[in-house]
C-alpha positions in Angstrom: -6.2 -23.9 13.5 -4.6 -27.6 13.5 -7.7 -29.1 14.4 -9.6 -27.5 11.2 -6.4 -28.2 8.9 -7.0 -32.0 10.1 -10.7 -31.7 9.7 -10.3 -30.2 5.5 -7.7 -33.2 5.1 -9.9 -35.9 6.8 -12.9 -34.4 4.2 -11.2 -34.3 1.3 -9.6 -37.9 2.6 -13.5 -38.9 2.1 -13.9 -37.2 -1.0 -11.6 -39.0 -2.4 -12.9 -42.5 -1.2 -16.2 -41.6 -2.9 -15.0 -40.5 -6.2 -12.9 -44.1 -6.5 -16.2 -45.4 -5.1 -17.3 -43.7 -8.0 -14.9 -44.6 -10.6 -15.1 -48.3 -9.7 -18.7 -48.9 -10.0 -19.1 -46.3 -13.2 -15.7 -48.3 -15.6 -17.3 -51.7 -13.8 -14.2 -54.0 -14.3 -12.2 -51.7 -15.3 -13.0 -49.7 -12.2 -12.5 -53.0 -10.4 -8.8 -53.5 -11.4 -7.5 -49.8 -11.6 -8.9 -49.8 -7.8 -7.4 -53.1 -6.8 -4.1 -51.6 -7.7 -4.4 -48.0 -6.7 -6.5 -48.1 -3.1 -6.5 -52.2 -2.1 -6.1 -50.7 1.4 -9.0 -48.2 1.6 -12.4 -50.3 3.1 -15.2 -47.9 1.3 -13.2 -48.3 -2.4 -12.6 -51.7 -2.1 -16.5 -52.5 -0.8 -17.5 -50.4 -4.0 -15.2 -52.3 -6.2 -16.4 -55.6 -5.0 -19.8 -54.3 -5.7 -19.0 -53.2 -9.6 -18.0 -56.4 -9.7 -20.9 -58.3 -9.0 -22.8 -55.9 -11.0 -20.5 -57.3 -13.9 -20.8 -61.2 -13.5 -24.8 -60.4 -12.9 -24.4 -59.0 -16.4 -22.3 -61.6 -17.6 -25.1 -64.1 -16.8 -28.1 -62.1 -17.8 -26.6 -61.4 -21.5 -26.0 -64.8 -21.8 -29.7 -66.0 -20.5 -30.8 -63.1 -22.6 -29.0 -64.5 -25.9 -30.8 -67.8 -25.1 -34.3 -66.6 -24.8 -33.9 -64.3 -27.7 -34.7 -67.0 -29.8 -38.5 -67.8 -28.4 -41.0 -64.7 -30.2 -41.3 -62.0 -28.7 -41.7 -63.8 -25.1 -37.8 -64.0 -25.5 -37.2 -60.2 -26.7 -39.5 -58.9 -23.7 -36.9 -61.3 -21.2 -34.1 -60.0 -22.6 -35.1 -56.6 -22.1 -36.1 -56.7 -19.1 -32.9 -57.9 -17.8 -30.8 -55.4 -19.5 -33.2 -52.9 -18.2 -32.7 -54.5 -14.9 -28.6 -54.9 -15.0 -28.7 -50.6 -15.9 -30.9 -49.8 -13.1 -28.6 -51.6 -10.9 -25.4 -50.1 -12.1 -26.8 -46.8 -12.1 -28.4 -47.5 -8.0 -24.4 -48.8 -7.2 -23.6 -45.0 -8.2 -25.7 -43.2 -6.2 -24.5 -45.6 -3.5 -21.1 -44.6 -3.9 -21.3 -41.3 -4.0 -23.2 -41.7 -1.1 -20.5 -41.7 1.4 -22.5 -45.2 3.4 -22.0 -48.6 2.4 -25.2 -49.7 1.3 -25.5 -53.1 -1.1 -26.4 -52.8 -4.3 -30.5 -54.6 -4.4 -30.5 -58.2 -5.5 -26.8 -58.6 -5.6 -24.4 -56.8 -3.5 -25.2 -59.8 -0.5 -22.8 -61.6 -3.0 -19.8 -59.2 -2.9 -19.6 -59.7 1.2 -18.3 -63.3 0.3 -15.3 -62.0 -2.2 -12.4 -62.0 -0.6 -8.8 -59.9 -2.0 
């Protein structure tokens, strides 16, 4: 009986962890900061939250090379499409990630929130 009481606790332990994973990478900086101060401690959170926030700058930097293109015809429009079509597929991959219950990188990116260091 104790060892299934400790197994349901230890599950919904992980639940848990995967719906801040969740959170985090869904608010993006938002989800950052409420998980900084909320679950700093807990490893699978925090690698999400370092993820949404990569996810964020990456966005950051493609809206602003997207406002500069947006100036050349059409060549411009179709670059700053792309990356915003780009940016969404990646937040939506980070996700699925964290609902995953693995740490797995976001593609392109998430090599960048290893270095990030709270």
């Amino acid at each position: 009986m104790a060892k299934k009481i400790k197994k349901e606790v230890k599950q919904n332990s992980k639940d848990d962890s995967r719906g801040l994973a969740f959170l985090a990478t869904f608010l993006s900086i938002i989800g950052f900061i409420i998980v900084l101060l909320v679950k700093r401690k807990d490893k699978y959170v925090m690698f999400y939250a370092k993820q949404s926030l990569v996810v964020f700058i990456a966005a950051i930097i493609a809206g602003a090379i997207g406002w500069l293109v947006f100036w050349i015809p059409i060549l411009g429009w179709i670059i700053r499409g792309g990356l915003n079509i780009i940016i969404l597929i990646l937040w939506i991959i980070s996700w699925v990630y964290a609902l995953s219950g693995k740490e797995k990188e976001t593609p392109l990116i998430g090599k960048f929130a290893k270095n990030i260091s709270l």
